[in-house]
N, CA and C of each residue as an Amber inpcrd file, in Angstrom:
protein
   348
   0.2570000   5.3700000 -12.7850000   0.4770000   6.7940000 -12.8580000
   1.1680000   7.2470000 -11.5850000   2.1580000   8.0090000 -11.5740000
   3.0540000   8.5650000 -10.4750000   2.8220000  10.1990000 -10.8190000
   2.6920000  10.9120000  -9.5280000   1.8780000  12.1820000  -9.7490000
   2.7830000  12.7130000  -8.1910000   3.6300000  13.8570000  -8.7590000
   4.2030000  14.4880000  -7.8580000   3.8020000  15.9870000  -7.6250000
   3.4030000  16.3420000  -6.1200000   3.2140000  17.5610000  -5.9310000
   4.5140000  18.1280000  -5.6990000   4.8900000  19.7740000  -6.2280000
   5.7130000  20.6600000  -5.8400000   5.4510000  21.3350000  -5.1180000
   5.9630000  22.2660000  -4.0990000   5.4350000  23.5470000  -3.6310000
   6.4850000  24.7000000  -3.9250000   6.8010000  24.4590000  -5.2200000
   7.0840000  25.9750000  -5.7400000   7.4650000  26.0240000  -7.1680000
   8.4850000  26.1900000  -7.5660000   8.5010000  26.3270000  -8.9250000
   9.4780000  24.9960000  -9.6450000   9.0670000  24.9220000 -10.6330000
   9.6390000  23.5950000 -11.4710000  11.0610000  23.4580000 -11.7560000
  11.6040000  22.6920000 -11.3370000  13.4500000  22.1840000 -11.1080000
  13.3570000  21.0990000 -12.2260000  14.3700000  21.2960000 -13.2640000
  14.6870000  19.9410000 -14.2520000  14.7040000  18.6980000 -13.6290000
  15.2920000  18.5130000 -12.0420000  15.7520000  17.5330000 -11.5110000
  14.5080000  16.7210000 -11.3960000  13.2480000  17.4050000 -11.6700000
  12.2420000  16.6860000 -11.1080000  12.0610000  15.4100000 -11.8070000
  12.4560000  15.9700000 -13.3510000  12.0520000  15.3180000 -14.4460000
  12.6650000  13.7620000 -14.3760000  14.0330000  13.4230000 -13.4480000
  14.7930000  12.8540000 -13.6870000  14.6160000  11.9450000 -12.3260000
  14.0050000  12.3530000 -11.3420000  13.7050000  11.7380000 -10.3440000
  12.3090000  11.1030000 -10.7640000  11.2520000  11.7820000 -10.8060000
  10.6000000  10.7970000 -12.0790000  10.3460000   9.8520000 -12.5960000
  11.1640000  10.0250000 -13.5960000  12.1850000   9.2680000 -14.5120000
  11.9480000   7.9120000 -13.4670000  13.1210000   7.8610000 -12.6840000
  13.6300000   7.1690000 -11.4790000  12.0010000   6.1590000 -11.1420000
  10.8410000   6.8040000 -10.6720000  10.0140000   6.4420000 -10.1790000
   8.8120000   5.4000000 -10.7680000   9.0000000   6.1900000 -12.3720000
   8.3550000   5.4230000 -12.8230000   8.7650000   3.9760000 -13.5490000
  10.3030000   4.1410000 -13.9190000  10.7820000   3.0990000 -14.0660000
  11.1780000   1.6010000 -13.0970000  10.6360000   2.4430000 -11.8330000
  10.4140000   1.4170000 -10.4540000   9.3990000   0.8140000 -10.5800000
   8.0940000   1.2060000 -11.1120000   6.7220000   0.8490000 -11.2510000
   6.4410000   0.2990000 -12.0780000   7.0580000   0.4440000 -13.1970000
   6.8060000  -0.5180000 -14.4430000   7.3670000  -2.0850000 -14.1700000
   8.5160000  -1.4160000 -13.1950000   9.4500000  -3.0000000 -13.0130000
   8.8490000  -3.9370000 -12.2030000   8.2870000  -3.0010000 -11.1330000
   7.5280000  -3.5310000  -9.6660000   6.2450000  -4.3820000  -9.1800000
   5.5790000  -2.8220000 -10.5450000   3.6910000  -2.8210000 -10.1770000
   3.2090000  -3.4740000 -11.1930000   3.8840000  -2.7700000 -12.3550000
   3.1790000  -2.5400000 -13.9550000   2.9560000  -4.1380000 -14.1430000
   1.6610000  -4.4470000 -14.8510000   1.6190000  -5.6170000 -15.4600000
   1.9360000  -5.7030000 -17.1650000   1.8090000  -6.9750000 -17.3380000
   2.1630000  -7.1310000 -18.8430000   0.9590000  -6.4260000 -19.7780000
  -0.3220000  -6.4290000 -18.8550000  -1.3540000  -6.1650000 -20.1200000
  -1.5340000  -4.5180000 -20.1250000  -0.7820000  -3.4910000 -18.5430000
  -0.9720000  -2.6550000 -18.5620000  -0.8160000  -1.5810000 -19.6780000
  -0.9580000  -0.3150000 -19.9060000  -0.4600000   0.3840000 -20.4740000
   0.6360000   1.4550000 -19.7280000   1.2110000   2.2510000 -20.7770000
   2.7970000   2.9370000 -20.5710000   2.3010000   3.6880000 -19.5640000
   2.9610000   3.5760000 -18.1370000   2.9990000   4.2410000 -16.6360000
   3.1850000   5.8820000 -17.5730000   2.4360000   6.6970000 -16.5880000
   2.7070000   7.9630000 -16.9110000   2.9960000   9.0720000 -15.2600000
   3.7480000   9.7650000 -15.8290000   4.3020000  10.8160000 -14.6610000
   3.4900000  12.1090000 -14.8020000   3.4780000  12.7280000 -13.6450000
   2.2200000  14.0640000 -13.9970000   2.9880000  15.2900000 -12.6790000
   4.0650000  16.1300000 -12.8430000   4.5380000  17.2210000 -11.9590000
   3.8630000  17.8230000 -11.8950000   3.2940000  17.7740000 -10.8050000
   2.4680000  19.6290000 -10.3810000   3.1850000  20.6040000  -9.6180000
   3.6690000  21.7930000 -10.2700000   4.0390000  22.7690000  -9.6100000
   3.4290000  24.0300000  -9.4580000   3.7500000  24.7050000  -8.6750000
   3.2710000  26.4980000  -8.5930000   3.3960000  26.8710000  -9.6960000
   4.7590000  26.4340000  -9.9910000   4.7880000  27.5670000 -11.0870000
   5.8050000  26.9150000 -12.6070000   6.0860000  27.3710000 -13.8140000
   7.1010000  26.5970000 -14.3810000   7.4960000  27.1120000 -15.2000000
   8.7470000  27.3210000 -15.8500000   9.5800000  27.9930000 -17.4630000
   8.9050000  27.1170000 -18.3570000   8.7350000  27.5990000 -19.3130000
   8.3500000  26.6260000 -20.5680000   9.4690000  25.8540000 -21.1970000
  10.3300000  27.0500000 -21.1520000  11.9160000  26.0860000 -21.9080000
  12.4430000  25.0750000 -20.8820000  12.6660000  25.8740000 -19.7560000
  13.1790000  24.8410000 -18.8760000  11.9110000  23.3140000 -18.9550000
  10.7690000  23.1880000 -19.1590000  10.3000000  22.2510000 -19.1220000
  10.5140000  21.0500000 -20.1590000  10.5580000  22.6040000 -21.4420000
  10.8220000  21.3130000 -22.4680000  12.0570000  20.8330000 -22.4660000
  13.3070000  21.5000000 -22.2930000  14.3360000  20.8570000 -22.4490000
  14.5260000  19.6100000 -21.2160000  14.1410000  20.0680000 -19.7810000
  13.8790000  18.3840000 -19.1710000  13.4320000  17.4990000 -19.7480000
  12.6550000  17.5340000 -20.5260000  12.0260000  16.7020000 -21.3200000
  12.0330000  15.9800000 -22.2670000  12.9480000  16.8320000 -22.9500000
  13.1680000  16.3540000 -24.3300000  13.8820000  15.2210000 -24.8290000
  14.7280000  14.8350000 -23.6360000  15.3000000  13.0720000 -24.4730000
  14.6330000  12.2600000 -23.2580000  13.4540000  12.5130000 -22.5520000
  12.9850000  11.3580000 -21.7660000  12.1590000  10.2380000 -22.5570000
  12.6320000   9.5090000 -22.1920000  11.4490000   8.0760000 -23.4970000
   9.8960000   7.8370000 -22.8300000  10.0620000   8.6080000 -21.4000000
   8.7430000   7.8590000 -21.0330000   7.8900000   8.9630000 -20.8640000
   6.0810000   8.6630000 -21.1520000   5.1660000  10.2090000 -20.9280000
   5.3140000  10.7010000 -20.0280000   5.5740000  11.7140000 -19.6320000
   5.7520000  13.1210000 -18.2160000   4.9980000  14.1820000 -18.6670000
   4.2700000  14.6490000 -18.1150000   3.8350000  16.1010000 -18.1290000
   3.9940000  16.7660000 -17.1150000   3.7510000  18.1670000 -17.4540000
   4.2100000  19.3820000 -15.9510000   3.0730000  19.9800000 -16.3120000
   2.5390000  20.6650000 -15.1430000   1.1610000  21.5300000 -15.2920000
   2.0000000  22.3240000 -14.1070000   0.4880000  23.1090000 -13.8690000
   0.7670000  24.3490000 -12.5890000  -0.4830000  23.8790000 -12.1940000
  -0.1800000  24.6100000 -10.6430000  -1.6080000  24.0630000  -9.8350000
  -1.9170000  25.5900000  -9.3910000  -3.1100000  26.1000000  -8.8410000
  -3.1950000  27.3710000  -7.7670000  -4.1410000  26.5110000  -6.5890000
  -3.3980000  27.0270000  -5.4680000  -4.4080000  26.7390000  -4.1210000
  -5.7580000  27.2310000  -4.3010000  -6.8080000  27.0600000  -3.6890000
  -7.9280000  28.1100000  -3.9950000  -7.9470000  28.0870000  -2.4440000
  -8.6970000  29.5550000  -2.6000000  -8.8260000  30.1080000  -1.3310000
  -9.9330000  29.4310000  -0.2780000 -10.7190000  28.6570000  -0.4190000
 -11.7240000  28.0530000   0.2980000 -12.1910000  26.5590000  -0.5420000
 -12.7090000  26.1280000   0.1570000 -13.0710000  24.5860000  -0.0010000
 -14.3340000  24.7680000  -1.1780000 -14.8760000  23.7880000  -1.9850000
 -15.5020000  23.6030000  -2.6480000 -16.7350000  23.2850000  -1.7590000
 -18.3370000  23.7500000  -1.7650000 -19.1280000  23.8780000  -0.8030000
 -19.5250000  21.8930000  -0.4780000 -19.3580000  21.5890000  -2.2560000
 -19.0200000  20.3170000  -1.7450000 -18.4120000  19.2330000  -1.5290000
 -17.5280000  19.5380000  -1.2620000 -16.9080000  18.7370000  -0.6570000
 -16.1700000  18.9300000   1.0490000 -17.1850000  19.9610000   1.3690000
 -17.3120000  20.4810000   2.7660000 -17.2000000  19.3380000   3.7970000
 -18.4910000  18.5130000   3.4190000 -18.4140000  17.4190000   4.5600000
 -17.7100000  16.2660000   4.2160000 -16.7390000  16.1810000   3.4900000
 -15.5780000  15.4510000   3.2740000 -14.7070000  15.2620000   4.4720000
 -14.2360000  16.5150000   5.2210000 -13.5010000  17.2600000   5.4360000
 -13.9200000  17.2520000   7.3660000 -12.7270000  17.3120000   8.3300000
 -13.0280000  18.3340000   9.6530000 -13.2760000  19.1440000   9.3340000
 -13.9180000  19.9340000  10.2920000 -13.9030000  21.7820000  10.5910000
 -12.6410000  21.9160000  11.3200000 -12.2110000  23.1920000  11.1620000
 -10.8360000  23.6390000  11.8780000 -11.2810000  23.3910000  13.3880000
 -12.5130000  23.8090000  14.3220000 -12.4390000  23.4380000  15.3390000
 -12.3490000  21.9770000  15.5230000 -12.3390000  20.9460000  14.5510000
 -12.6350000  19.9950000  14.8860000 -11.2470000  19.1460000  14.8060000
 -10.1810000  19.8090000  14.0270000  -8.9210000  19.6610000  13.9670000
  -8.1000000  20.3330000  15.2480000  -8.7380000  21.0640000  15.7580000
  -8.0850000  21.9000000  16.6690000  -8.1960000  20.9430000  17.6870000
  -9.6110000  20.8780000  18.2620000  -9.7000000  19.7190000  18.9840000
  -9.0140000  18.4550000  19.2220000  -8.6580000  18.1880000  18.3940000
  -7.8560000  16.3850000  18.1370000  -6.6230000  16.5800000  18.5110000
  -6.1170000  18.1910000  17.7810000  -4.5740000  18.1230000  18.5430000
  -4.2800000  18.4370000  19.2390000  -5.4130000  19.1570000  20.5140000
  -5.1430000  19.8920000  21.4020000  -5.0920000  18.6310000  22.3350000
  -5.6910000  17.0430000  21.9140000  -5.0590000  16.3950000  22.5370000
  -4.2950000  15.7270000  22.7050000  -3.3340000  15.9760000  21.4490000
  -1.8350000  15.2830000  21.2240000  -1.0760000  16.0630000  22.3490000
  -0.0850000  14.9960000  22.4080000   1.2410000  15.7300000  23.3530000
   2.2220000  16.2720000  22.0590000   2.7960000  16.9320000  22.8590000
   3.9410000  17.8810000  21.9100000   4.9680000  16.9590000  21.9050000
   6.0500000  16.6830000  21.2540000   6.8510000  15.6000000  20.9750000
   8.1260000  16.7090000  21.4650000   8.0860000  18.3810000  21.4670000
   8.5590000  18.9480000  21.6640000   8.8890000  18.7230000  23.4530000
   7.5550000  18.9130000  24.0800000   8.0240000  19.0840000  25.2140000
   8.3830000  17.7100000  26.0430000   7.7780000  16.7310000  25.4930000
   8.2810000  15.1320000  26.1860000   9.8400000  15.2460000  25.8940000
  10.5180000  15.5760000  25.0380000  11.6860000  15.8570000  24.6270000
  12.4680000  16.5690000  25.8420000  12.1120000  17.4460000  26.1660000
  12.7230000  18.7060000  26.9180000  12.3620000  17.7760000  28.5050000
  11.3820000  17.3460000  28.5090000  11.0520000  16.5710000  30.1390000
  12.3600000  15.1760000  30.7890000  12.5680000  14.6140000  28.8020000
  13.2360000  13.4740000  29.1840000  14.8700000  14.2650000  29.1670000
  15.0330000  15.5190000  28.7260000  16.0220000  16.1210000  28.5990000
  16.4580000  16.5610000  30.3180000  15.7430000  16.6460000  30.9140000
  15.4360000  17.4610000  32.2440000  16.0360000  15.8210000  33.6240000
  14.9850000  14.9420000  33.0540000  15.5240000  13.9550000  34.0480000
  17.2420000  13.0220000  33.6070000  17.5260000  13.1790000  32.4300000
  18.6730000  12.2170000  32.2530000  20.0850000  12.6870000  32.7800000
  20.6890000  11.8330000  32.9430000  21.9040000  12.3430000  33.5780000
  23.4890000  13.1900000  32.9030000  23.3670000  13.5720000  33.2130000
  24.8250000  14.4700000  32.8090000  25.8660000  13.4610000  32.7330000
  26.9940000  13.2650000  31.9860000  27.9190000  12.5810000  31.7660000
  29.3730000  13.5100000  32.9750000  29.4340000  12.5620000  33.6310000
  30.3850000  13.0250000  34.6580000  31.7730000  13.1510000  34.1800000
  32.4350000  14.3320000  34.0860000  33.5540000  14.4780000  33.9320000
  34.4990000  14.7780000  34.9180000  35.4970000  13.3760000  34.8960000
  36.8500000  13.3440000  35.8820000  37.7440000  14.5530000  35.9870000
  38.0820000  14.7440000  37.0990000  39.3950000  15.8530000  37.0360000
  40.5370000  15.0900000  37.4200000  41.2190000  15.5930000  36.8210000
  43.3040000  15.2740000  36.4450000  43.6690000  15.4930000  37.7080000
């Protein structure tokens, strides 16, 4: 099963990239005794026509659904999960990739240009 998240609304192209993915998996992963790989788009949002007509001469199962975020975590699956301070924490001790950037920007040398 190949299962693509969207974050916004449903593009035909998806159908066809897909397409693309699962026919990699059947070739790749899939065994002989398996059954038919299936594709599953999740988007925000989706046309009905536009879905079916992506759809309609593909040979292999695809479905499109819609997803909604929910506003808070499920109580359980709370301790699955960091707490935001506890995420905060971890990256407050990453370095910024931003500013090592700007430091190594600071020591390297200027390319010297000759005068005529």
């Amino acid at each position: 099963m190949v299962i693509e998240l969207k974050n916004g609304h449903f593009k035909p192209e998806y159908t066809g990239k897909l397409n693309f993915y699962l026919s990699a998996l059947d070739d790749l992963v899939k065994m002989k005794e398996d059954g038919p790989s299936i594709g599953l788009i999740l988007c925000r949002d989706r046309n009905n026509i536009v879905a079916e007509y992506a759809l309609r001469d593909l040979n292999k199962p695809i479905g499109i659904t819609r997803y909604e975020l929910a506003g808070t975590l499920p109580k359980e699956l709370e301790a699955n999960f960091p707490t935001l301070e506890e995420v905060q924490a971890e990256l407050g001790q990453m370095t910024d990739p931003r500013e090592e950037l700007e430091a190594v920007e600071k020591v390297k040398p200027k390319p010297s240009r000759k005068k005529r």
